[in-house]
C-alpha positions, 0 to 999 in steps of 0.5 A, a space after each residue: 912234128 906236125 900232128 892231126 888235129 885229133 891226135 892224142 897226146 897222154 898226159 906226162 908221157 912224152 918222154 915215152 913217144 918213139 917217133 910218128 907214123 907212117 903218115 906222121 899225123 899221129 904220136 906212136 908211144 913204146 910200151 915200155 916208156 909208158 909203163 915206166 912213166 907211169 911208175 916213175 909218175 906216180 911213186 910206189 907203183 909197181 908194173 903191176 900197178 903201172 899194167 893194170 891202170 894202162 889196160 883201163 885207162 890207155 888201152 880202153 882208148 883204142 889206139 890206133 886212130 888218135 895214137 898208137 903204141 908200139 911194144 918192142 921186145 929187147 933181146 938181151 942174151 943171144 946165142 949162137 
């Protein structure tokens, strides 16, 4: 995988990178992953704790230029 110079790689979480966008310069990261990376990362954290540390800490970085982070919703029960 060949990345932009530029390009963000978040400490610890690498497990939670998906795959590369569509130009394949920058990592794109499951939402899910990072929240239950930072929970498995840091012991005793809830996703409350694991929520409120993205926001501040991810999210204040404006994705999209350097990394961007996909949130996926699971389905688990369809009807019909």
């Amino acid at each position: 995988m060949m990345l932009r110079d530029d390009a963000l790689l978040l400490e610890d979480l690498d497990h939670a990178i998906i795959g590369v966008d569509e130009e394949g310069e920058v990592p794109v990261y499951s939402f899910e992953g990072i929240l239950e990376g930072l929970q498995a990362n840091n012991h005793g954290w809830d996703r409350l704790d694991a929520l409120e540390w993205y926001d501040y800490n991810i999210a204040s970085l404006l994705p999209g230029k350097q990394f961007r982070v996909v949130v996926l919703e699971v389905i688990d029960d369809i009807e019909g």
